[in-house]
N, C-alpha and C positions, 0 to 999 in steps of 0.2 A: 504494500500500500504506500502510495508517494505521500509525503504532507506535504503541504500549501507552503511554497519559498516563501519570504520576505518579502514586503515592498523592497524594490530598490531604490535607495534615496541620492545616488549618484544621476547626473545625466548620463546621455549615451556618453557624450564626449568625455567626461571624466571620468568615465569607467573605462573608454578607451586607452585613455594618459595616465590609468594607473596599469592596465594591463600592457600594454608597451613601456611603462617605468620598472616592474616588474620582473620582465624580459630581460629588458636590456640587464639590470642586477644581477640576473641569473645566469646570461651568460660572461659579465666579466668576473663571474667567480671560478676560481681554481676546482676541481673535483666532475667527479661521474655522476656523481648524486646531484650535480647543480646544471649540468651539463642534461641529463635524463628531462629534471623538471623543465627545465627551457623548452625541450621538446614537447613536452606535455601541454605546455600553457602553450605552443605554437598551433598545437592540433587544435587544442579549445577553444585559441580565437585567433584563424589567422591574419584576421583584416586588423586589428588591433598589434598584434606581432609584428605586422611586415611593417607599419608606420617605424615603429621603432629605428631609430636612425644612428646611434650608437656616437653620437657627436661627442665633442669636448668635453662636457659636462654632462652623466646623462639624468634625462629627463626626471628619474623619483629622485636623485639630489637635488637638482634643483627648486623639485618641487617642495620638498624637505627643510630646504633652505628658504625657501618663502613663507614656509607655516614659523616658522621661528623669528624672521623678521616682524612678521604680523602679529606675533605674539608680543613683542618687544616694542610696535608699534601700540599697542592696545593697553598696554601697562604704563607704557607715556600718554598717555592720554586719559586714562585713570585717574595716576597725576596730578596730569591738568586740571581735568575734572574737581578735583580735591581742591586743586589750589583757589580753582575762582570759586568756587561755594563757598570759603572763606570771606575771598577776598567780598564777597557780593552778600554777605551775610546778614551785616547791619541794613539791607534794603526793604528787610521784611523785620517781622513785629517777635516772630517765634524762632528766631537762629536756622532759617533756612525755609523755613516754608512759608509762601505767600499766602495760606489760609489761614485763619482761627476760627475756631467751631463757636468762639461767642459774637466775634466782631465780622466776621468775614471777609474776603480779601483787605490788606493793608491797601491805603489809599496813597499815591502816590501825588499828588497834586496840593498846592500849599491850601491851605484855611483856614479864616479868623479862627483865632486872631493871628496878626505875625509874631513870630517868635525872634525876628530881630529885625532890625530898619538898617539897612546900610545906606551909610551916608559918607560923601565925601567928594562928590563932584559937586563944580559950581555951575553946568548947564543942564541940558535935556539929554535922559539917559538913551540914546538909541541901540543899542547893541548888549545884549546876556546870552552866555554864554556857561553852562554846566557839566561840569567833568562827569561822565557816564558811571563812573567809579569810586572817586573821591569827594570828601565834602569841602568843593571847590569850585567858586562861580568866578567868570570875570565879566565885568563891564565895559563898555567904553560910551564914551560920551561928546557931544558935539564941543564941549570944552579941550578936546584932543588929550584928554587922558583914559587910560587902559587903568581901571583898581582891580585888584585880585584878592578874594574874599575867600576866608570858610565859614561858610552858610551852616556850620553846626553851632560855633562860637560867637558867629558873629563879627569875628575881628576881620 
């Protein structure tokens, strides 16, 4: 009685580039017993075998060596991930998440009252400008000065 094989979760194509990665392994190994299987896996799939190209690099190294960069890619990035969650922490009310189950989302937009008056041009303020990250505005003004504020302290 046969059972029911697996879904296969490979494409064609990648089940191709592993059985022509396979191959190729098999035959630049030394011995009879690795020399046999190459034949064996040739009979099994020859359209997948004959690709196999025997290049400079062969193909399951390389491919080997891509799972391990992308591995090392994805662990920097983690990381990062880490890092700006920090950095972007103070944006929200609860150390990270933009909900609370009492207030609901934090509001990002000023409202009465103000919490500080910056002052120190003597014209009309035309231009604000706010650091995406830190608690850091600038202005400039028809008076041709540039002030550079923190909008947490005030100064």
């Amino acid at each position: 009685e046969k059972k029911n094989p697996q879904k296969m979760v490979l494409t064609d194509r990648q089940r191709k580039d592993l059985h022509a990665g396979i191959y190729e392994y098999l035959l630049a190994q030394p011995g009879e017993d690795f020399a046999r299987a190459a034949k064996a896996m040739a009979e099994a799939d020859p359209t997948s075998c004959s690709k196999a190209k025997g290049g400079s690099v062969p193909l399951l190294e390389k491919k080997w060596t891509a799972v391990s960069r992308l591995q090392k890619k994805i662990l920097d990035l983690e990381r990062s991930a880490a890092q700006n969650a920090k950095i972007h922490a103070h944006r929200t009310t609860n150390g990270g998440d933009s909900r609370d189950a009492s207030t609901g989302p934090r509001r990002m937009l000023p409202r009465p009252p103000a919490a500080h008056t910056l002052e120190g041009h003597s014209s009309v303020v035309n231009a604000v400008e706010v650091h995406p990250i830190f608690t850091v505005a600038v202005s400039g003004s028809e008076d041709g000065t540039i002030k550079l504020w923190d909008h947490e302290s005030g100064e």
